[in-house]
N, C-alpha and C positions, 0 to 999 in steps of 0.2 A: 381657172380650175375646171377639167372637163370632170361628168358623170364618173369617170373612171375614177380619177384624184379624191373625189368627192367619197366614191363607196367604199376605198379603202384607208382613208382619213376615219370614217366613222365606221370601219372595222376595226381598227388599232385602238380606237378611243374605247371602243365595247369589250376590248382584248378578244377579240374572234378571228379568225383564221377564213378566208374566202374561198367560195365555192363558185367555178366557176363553169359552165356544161357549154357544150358543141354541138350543135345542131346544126342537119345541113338543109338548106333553104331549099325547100319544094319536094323536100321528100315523104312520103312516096307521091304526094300531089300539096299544091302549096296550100288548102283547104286544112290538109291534118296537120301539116308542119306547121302552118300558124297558129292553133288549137293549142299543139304542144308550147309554142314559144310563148303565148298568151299566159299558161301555166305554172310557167318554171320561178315566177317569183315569188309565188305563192308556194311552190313546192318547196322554194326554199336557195334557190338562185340568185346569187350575187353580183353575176356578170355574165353576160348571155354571148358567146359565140358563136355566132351564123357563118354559116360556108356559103362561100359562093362555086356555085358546082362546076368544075371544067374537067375539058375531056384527059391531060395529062398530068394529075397530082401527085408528084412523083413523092412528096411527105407522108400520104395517106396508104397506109395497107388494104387489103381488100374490105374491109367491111365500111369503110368511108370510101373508097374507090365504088363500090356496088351504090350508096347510097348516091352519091355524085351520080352514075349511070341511070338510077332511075328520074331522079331529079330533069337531067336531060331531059330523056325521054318522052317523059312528060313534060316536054316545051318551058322548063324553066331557063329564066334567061336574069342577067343582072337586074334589067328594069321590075322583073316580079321580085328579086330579092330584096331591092330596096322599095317597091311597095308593101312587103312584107314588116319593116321598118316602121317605114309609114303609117301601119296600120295599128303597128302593135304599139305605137307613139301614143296613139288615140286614146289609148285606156291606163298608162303606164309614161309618166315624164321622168324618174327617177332610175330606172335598172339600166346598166350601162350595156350598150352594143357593141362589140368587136365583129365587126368584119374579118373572114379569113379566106385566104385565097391563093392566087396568084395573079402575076403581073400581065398575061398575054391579054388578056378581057379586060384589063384597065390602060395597058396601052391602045390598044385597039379603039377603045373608047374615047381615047384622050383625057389626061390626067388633070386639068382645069375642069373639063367638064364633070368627071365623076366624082373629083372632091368636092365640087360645087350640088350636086347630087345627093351624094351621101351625105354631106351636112344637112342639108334639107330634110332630107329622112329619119333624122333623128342618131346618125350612126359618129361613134364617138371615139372609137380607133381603130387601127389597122393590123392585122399579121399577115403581109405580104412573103411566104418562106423562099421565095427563089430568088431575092433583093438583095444581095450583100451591101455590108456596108459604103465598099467602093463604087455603089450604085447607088448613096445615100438624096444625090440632087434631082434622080428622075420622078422619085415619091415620095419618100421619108419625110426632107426636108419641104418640100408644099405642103405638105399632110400638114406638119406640125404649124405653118404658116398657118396654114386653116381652121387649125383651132381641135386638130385631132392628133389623139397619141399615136404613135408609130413603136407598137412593141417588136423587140427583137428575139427570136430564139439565143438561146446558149443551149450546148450541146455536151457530152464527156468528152468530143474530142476539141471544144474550145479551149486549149490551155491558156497559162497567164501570158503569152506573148499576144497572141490574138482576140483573148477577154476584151483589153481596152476601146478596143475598134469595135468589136461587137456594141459597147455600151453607149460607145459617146452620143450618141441620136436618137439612145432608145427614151423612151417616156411611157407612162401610165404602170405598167409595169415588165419585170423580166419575166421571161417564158423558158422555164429551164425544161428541156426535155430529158426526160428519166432514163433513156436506154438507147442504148447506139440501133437506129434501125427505123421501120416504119410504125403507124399510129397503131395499136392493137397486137404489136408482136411478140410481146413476154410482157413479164407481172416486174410494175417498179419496187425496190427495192430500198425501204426506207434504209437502210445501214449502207449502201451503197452510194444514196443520196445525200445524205446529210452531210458529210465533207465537202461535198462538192457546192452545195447551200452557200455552206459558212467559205468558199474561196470565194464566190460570188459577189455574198454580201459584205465581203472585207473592200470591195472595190465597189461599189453601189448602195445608194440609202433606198433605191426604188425597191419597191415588194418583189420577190421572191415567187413564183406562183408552178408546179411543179405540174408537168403530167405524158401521158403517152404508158399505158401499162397498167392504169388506176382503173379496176371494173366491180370492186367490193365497198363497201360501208368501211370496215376494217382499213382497208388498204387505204381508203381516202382520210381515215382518222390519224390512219400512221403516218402517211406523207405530206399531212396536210401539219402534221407536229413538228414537221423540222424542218417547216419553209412558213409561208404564211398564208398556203393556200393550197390547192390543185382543180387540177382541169382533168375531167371526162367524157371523153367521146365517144369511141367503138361503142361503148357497153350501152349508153343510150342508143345510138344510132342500130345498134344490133337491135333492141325491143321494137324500134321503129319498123324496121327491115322487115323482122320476123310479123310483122300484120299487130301488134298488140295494139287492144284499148288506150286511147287516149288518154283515159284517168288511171289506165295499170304501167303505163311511159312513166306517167308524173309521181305515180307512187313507188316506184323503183329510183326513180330520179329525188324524193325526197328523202329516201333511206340514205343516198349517199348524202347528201347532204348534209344532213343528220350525223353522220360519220365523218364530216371533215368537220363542222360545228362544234364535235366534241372535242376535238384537238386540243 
């Protein structure tokens, strides 16, 4: 059972709903990004998603695009994201890590060595988005040899002929995204989601976890009601972006919290 298995085993048993935030490694320098990461369990984080920054994220809209850009920039590279890992291990053995990315910097790297890596580091699964499942034996399937989930997106335009293939591989949990489009580009839509939840979970017992559109308390309580979780990114990364206080990140970031908790 990884971390992951683990925090939503003893979220169903407490009847809670998981929260889960995005953060991208080394932004605006890897000094405050780990400050913010160091934070977020205490603010109220369930499951911590780290970006590993590359120069073409074609999932990500401009405000995870500009974060990624500065990330660069400022010389961040895989090995800082997974000393980032590393470090926040030192203080925290229990709050699960997702890695999210893409696959050019993990091929590039060689995919023995970076699973070999990233376990080391304390990182506990994967959201590789440009990996279809027909590419399930270049990563997916080592991952999971390794002893890490390999979560998969589902999309509105996943219909039920292609659901199955989405699923078969997936583990720790599904990643439904809310709206046809990029990360930050319109506000999800509980009533629009909740059908699509319950086709999901007619074909998977794994968690359900919702996001791409979620930047309110409200909006995280709503969507986090008819799935068993959500994810927020832009809306933090946007406080990041904008120069805000470390402790005004984490108390914006506990409000939502707060708001999918009530679900």
């Amino acid at each position: 059972m990884t971390r992951i298995d683990a925090k939503f085993a003893a979220l169903k048993a407490e009847g809670k709903k998981a929260f889960v935030a995005y953060i991208m490694g080394g932004d605006p320098d890897v000094a405050t990004s780990l400050a913010v990461m160091k934070g977020l369990p205490e603010a109220g984080v369930d499951v911590i998603e780290l970006g590993m920054p590359f120069t073409d994220p074609m999932a990500d809209g401009p405000t995870i695009q500009l974060a990624g850009q500065r990330a660069l920039e400022g010389g961040m590279t895989m090995d800082k994201v997974l000393a980032m890992a590393t470090e926040f291990r030192k203080g925290d053995d229990r709050t699960p890590i997702v890695l999210m990315g893409y696959y050019n910097p993990i091929y590039a790297r060689g995919v023995d060595r970076f699973l070999a890596e990233a376990q080391a580091a304390g990182i506990d699964g994967l959201i590789v988005v440009d990996l279809p499942p027909e590419e399930d034996s270049e990563l997916c399937l080592p991952a999971q040899a390794a002893g890490l989930n390999f979560i998969r997106l589902a999309t509105p335009t996943t219909d039920d002929a292609r659901l199955p293939k989405v699923l078969q591989n997936t583990s720790g949990f599904v990643y439904y995204v809310s709206i046809t489009g990029i990360t930050g580009a319109a506000a999800a839509r509980a009533a629009d989601v909740a059908p699509e939840v319950q086709r999901i979970k007619a074909q998977t017992d794994l968690p359900i976890i919702v996001g791409f559109g979620i930047t309110t308390p409200d909006n995280a309580r709503d969507i986090a009601g008819i799935a068993d979780g959500c994810v927020v990114g832009s809306a933090i990364v946007k406080d990041i972006g904008a120069g805000k206080p470390v402790a005004e990140v984490l108390a914006n970031v506990a409000a939502l919290a707060a708001g999918a908790h009530s679900a």
